[in-house]
C-alpha positions in Angstrom: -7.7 -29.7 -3.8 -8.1 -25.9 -2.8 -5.7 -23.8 -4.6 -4.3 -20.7 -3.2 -4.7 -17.9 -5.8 -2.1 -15.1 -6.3 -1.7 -12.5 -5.4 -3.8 -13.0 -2.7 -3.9 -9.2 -2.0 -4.3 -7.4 -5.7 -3.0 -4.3 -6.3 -1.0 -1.9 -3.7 -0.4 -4.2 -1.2 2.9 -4.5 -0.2 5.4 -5.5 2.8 3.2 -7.9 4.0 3.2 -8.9 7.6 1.5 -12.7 8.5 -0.3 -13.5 11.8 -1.9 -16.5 12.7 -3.8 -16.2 16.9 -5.6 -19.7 17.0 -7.8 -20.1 13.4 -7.7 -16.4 13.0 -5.2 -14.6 10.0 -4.1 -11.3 9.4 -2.2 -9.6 7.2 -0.8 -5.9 7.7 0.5 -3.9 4.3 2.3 -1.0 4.1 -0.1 2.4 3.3 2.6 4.9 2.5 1.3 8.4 2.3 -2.5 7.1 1.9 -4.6 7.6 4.4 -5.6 5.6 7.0 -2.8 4.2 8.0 -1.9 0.3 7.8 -4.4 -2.0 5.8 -5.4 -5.2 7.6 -6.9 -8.3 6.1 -8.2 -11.1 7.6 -8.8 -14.9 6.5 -9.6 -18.4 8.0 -7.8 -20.1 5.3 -5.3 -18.6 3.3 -7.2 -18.4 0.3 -10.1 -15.8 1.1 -9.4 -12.0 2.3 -11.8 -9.6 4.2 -10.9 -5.9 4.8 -10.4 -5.6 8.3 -11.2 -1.1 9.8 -7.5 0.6 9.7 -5.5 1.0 12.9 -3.9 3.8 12.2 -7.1 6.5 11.8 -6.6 9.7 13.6 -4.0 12.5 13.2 -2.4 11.9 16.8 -1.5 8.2 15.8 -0.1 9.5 12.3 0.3 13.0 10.9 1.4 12.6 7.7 0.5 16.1 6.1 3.7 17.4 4.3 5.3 14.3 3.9 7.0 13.5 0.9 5.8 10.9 -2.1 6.3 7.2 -1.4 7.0 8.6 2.4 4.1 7.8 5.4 3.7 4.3 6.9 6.8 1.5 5.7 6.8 -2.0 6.4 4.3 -2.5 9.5 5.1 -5.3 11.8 1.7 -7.3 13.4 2.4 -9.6 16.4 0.2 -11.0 19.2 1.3 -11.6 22.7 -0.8 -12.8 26.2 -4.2 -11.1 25.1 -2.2 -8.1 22.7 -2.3 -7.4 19.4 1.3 -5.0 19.0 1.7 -3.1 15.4 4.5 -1.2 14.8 5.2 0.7 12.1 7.5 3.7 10.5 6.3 6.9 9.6 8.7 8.3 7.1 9.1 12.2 6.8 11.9 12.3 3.7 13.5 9.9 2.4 15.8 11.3 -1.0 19.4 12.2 -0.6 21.6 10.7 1.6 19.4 11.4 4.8 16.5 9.0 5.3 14.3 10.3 8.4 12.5 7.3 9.7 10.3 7.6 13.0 9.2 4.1 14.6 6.1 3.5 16.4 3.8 1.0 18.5 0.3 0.9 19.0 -1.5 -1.5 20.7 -5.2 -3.1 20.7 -7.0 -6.3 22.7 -9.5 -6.4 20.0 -7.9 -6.6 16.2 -10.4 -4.3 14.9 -9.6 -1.8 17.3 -9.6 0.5 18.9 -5.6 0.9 19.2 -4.0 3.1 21.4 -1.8 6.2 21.1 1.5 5.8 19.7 4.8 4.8 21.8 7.7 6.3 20.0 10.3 3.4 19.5 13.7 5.1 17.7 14.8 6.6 14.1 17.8 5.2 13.2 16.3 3.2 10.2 13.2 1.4 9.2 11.2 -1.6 8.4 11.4 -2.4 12.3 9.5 -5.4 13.7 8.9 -7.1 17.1 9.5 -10.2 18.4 8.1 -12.1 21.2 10.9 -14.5 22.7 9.4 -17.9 24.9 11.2 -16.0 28.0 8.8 -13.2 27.6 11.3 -10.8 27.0 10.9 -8.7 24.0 13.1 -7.4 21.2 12.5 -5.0 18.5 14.7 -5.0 14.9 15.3 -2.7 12.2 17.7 -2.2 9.3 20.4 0.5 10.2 20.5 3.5 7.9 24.2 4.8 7.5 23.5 8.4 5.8 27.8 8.7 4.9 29.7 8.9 2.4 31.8 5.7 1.3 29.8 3.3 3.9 26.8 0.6 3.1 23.9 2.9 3.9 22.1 -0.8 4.6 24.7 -0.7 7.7 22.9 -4.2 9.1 20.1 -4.6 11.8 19.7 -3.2 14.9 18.3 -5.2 17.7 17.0 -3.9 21.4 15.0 -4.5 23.8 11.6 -3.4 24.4 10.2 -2.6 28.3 6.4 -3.0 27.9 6.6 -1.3 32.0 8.5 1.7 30.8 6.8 1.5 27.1 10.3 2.2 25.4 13.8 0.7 24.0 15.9 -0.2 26.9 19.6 -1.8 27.2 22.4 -2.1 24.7 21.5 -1.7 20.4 23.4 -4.5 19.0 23.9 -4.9 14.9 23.5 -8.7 14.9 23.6 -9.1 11.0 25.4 -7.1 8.3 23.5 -9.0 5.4 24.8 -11.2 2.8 26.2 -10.6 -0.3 23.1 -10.1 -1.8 23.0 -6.6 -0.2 20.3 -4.0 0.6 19.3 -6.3 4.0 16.3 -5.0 5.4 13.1 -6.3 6.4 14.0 -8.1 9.4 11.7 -10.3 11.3 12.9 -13.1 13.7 11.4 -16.5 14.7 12.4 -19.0 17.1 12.3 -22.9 16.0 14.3 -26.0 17.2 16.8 -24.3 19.4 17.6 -21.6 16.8 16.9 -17.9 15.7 15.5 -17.5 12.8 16.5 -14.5 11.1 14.8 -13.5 7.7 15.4 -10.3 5.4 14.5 -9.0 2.2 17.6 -8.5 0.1 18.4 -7.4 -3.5 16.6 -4.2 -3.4 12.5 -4.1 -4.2 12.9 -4.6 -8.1 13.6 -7.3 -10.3 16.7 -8.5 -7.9 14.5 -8.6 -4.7 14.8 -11.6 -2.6 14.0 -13.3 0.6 17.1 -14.3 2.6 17.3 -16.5 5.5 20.4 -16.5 8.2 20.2 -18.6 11.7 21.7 -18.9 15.3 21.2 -20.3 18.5 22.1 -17.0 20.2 19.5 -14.0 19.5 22.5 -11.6 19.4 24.4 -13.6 16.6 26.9 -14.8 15.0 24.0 -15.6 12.5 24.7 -18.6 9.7 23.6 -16.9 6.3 21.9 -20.3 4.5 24.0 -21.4 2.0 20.4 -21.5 -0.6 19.9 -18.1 -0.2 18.1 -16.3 -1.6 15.2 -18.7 -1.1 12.5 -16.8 -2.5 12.7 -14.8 -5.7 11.2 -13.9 -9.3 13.0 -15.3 -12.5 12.5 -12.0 -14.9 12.9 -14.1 -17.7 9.5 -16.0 -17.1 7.2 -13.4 -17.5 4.3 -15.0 -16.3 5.4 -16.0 -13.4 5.1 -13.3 -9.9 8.3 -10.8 -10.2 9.9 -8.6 -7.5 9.7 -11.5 -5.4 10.8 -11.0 -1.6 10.1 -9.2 1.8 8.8 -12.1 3.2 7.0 -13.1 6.7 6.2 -16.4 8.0 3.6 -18.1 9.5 2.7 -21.8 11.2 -1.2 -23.2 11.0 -2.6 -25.0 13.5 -2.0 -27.9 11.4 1.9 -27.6 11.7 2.3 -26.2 7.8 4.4 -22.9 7.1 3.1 -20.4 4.5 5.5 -17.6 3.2 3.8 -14.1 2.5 5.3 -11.6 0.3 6.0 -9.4 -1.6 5.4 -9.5 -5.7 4.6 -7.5 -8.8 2.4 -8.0 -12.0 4.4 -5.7 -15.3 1.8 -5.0 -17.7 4.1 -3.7 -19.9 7.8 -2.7 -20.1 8.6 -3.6 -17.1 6.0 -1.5 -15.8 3.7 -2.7 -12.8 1.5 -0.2 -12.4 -1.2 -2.3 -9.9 1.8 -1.5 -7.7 3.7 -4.1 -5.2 0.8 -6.7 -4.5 0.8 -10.0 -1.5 1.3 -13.5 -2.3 1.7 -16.6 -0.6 3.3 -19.8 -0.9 3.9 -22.4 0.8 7.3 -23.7 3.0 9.3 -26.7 3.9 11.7 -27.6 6.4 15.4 -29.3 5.5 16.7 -32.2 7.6 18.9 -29.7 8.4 16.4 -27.1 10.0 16.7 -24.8 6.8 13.1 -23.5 5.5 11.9 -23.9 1.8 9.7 -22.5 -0.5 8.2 -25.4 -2.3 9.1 -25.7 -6.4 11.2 -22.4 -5.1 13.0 -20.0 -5.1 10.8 -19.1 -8.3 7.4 -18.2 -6.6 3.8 -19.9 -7.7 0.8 -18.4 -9.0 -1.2 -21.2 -7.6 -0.5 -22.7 -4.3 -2.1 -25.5 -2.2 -3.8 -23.9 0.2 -3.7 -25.5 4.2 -6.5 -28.0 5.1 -8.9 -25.7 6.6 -12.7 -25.1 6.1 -13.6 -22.6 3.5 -13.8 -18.8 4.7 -16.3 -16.7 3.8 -15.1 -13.5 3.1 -17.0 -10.1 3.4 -16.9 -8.4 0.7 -17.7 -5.1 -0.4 -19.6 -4.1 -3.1 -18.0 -2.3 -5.6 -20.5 0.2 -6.4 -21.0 2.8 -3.6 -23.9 4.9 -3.8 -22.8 6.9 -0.7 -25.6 6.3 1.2 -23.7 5.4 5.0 -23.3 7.6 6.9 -19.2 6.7 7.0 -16.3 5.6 4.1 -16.8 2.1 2.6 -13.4 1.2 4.1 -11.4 0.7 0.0 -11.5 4.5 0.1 -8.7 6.6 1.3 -7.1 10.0 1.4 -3.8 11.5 0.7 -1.8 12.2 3.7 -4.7 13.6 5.5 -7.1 12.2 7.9 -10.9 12.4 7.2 -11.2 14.4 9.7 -12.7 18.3 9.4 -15.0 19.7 6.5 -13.5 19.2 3.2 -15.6 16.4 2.5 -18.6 15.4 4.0 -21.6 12.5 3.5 -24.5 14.0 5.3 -24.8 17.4 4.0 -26.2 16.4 0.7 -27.7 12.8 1.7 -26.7 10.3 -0.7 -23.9 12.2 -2.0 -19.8 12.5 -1.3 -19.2 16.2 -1.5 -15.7 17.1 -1.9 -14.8 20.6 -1.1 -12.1 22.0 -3.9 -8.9 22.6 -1.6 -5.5 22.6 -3.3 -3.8 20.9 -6.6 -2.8 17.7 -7.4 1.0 19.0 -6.5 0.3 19.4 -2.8 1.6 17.6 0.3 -0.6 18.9 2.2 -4.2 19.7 1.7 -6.1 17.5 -1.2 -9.3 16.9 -1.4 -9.2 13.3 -2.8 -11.5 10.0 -2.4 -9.7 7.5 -3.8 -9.5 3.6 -4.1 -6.5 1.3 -5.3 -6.7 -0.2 -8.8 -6.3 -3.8 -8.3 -7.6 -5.2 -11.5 -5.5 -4.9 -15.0 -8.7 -4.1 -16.7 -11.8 -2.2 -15.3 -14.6 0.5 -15.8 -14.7 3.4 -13.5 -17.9 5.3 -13.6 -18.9 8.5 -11.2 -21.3 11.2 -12.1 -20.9 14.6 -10.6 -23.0 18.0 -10.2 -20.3 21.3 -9.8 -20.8 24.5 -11.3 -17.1 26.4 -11.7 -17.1 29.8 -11.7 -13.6 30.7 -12.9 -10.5 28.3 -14.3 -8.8 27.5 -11.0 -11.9 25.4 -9.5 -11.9 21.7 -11.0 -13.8 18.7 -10.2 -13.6 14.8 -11.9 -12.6 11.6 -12.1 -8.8 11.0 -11.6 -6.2 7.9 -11.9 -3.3 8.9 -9.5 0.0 7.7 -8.6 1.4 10.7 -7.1 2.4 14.3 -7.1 4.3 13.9 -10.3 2.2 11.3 -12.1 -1.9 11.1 -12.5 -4.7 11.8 -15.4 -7.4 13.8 -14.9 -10.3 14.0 -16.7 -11.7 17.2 -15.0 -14.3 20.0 -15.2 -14.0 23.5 -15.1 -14.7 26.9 -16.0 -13.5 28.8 -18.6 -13.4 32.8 -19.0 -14.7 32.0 -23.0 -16.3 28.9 -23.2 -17.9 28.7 -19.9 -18.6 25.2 -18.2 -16.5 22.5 -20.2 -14.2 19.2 -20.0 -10.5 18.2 -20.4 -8.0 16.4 -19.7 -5.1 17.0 -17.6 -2.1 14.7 -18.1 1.1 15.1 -15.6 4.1 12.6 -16.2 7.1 12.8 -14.8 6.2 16.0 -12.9 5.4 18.3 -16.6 2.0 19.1 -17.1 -0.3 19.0 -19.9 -3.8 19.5 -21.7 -4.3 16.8 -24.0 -7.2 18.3 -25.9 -6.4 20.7 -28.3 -9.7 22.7 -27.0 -11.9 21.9 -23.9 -15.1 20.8 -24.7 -18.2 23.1 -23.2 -20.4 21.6 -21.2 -24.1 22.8 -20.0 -24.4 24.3 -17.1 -26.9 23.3 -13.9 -26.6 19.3 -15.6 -24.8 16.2 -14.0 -21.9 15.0 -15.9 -21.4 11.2 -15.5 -17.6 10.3 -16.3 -16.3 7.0 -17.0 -12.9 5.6 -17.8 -12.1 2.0 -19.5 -8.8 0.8 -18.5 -7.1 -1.8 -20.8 -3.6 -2.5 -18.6 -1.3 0.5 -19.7 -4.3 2.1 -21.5 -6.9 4.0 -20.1 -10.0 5.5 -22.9 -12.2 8.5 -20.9 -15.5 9.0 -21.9 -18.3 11.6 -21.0 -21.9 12.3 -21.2 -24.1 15.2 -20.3 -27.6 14.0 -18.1 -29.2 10.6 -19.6 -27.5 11.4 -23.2 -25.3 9.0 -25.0 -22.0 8.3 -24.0 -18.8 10.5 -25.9 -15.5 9.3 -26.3 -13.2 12.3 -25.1 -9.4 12.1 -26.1 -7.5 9.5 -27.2 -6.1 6.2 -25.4 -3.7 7.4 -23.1 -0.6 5.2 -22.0 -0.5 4.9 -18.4 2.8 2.9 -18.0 4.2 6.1 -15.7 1.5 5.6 -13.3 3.9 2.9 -11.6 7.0 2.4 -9.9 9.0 1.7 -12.1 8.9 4.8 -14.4 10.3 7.3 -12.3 13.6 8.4 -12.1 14.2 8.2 -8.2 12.8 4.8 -6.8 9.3 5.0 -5.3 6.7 2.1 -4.0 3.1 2.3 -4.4 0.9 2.0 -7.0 -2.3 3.7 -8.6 -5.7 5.0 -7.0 -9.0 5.8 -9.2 -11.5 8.1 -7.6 -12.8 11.1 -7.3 -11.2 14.9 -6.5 -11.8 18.3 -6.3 -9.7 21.6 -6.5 -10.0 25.1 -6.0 -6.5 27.0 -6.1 -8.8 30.5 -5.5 -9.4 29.2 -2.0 -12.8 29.4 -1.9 -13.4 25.6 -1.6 -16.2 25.4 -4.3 -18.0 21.9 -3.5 -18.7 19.1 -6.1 -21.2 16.4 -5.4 -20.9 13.1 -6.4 -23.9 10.6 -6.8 -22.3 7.4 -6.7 -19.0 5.9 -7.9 -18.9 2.2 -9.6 -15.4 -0.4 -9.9 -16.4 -2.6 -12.7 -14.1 -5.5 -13.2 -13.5 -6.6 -16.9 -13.3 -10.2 -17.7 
């Protein structure tokens, strides 16, 4: 019997959002500050994923430059309605404090791989908002409530209002239908209808080690709802470390045969708690009570291997993992940080069959990085790039780099030095200090490509160098990459690490580096 695998989406793939239109199934995951916006994968089965091109890929659908770390896209929504794909989504602008600013949108497509239409602005008053389709035709958006003062539940409860597609905005009364349950921290709220009753589920518990799915019903849409008296029924047991943790923000979907799958949230610690693939996407499957209650099966605990529905097998694009940078466009695994791909920082036709990344600004910037990266989505893998730049003073840099974000990432970078000339380091930052971790740069020959690899061993990651067709060198030592993760950081934050390739120049005179190719070697 087929077996669903999980996660079904490795790595930084969190929030998920399920769709099934006829044998067709997507999933949208949150992007945060990465750029484009909103990942979508599709599948015929459950068990087999194929990147689907991003909705959310031009500056006038999301402008994200400026926004803060673990800010950008939270918790898209995908639905389907008469012809319509709908995907709405929350663009988050800050986010620490007691303020949370939280713009919702909706974009639109016939077509799932686009092209989508220009954002309608939907409200701000919290986030992870969704839309649902009622049989009346009549549609209702949700999102959690975000209650800024002092003394209250800042998860105040979720909002629900109506949506005019004629006027393309909110209209009528905003009702809080559901304050949560005990549990706490009620967000994620999506609504399906089934047997006479609302469904309304949640992700409770907070996105740790306590998160949770949580189920309430009603057979009004505007409440009272009935919490389940299961609840939660989905979450991670911490003390089986084996098993999928951070268990919750669930969304559901029916197959055409009548079975209900569960997608959701989960997370892989390599060490110490410490998951630094990020928030990844699994699946499992559901039951319904007598009673008209829905189960996870062997649940709450999730299941690394789930049986998958009876449908024929999907085959899956896939794309190779070496890219040579030969198209003329991004292999779509690559992404940016916070900006779009338009204008001339980079470019893959002025050196043919290279990426050249003009050096903009550091690895500290909201705004202006020049940065092709990929997600990590294996706990052990070779990363290989080989790069021809020629520094001319200490501020322009060029390598290969593991990055979580402003305040975490290892570099190991070339540059220019007033003494030695051309050479290699290492640049370490965790939690936000910086650091060289060779006790000198090592010089390098000029007018000579420098291939770069890194071997990553879950928490530890070994660089290594070598200078043309010479022999490989080992350059540093191991270096523990545990803080490359949410979960070493002392405000929360939720995505997880990229590898790739980046380029500075803090003199601003945007000194190029060209790469020849760049390889993601999974290790057995």
């Amino acid at each position: 019997m087929t077996k669903i695998q999980n996660p079904v989406l490795p790595g930084y793939h969190p929030d998920p959002s399920i769709l099934r239109v006829e044998d067709d199934y997507y999933i949208a995951v949150s992007t945060f500050e990465w750029f484009p916006g909103v990942q979508i994968y599709h599948s015929k089965d459950l068990v087999n994923w194929e990147l689907l091109p991003y909705p959310l890929n031009r500056k006038s659908q999301l402008n994200m430059k400026g926004n803060v770390n673990s800010g950008g896209v939270w918790a898209p929504c995908l639905s389907y309605d008469n012809g319509l794909f709908y995907l709405i989504y929350t663009d988050v602008k800050s986010r620490q404090g007691a303020f949370k600013d939280t713009h919702n949108y909706l974009v639109t497509a016939s077509n799932i791989e686009g092209p989508w239409s220009e954002p309608i602005y939907m409200n701000s008053s919290g986030f992870d908002p969704s839309l649902f389709h009622d049989d009346d035709g009549r549609k209702w958006f949700v999102n959690m409530i975000w209650d800024h003062r002092k003394g209250t539940n800042s998860f105040a409860g979720i909002a629900l209002q109506e949506y005019s597609v004629k006027e393309q905005k909110l209209v009528g009364p905003i009702q809080n239908i559901f304050k949560g349950s005990e549990l706490g921290l009620t967000e994620a709220p999506h609504l399906y209808k089934k047997n006479g009753y609302y469904y309304l589920l949640t992700a409770e518990g907070g996105t740790w080690y306590t998160h949770a799915a949580t189920m309430a019903r009603s057979k009004s849409l505007c409440g009272p709802y009935e919490i389940d008296p299961t609840n939660p029924i989905l979450t991670g047991d911490k003390k089986k470390t084996d098993q999928l943790q951070k268990a919750g923000h669930g969304s559901l979907v029916e197959t055409q045969n009548g079975e209900w799958y569960m997608a959701h949230l989960c997370g892989r610690p390599v060490i110490e708690d410490k998951c630094i693939l990020g928030r990844e996407t699994a699946i499992q499957k559901c039951y319904w009570t007598d009673d008209d209650w829905i189960r996870v099966e062997g649940g709450p605990d999730p299941s690394l291997k789930v049986e998958a529905p009876d449908l024929p097998a999907f085959e899956a694009k896939k794309i190779p993992n070496k890219d040579p940078f030969d198209e003329k466009n991004l292999r779509l695994y690559w992404n940016s940080l916070r900006r779009t791909f338009e204008g001339n920082w980079f470019s893959l036709t002025e050196r043919p069959g290279y990426l050249r990344l003009y050096g903009q600004e550091s690895m500290s910037s909201f705004h202006h990085q020049s940065m092709i990266m990929r997600r990590l989505e294996h706990f052990n893998t070779e990363l290989e790039t080989v790069v021809e730049f020629e520094p001319e003073n200490f501020q322009q840099m060029a390598g290969l780099m593991l990055y979580y974000d402003t305040n975490d990432h290892v570099y190991l970078r070339i540059t220019d030095h007033e003494e030695k000339g051309k050479c290699i380091g290492i640049i370490e930052t965790k939690y936000g200090k910086y650091d060289e971790l060779l006790e000198e740069d090592i010089v390098l020959p000029k007018e000579k490509k420098v291939y770069l690899k890194a071997e990553i061993n879950r928490h530890l990651v070994q660089f290594y160098f070598k200078v043309e067709e010479g022999d490989w060198q080992i350059i540093g030592e191991k270096i523990d990459i545990g803080h490359l993760s949410d979960d070493d950081a002392e405000y929360i934050r939720f995505t997880g690490t990229f590898v790739g390739m980046a380029a500075q120049d803090l003199s601003g005179q945007q000194k190029h580096a060209d790469f020849d190719f760049f390889n993601y070697k999974v290790i057995d």
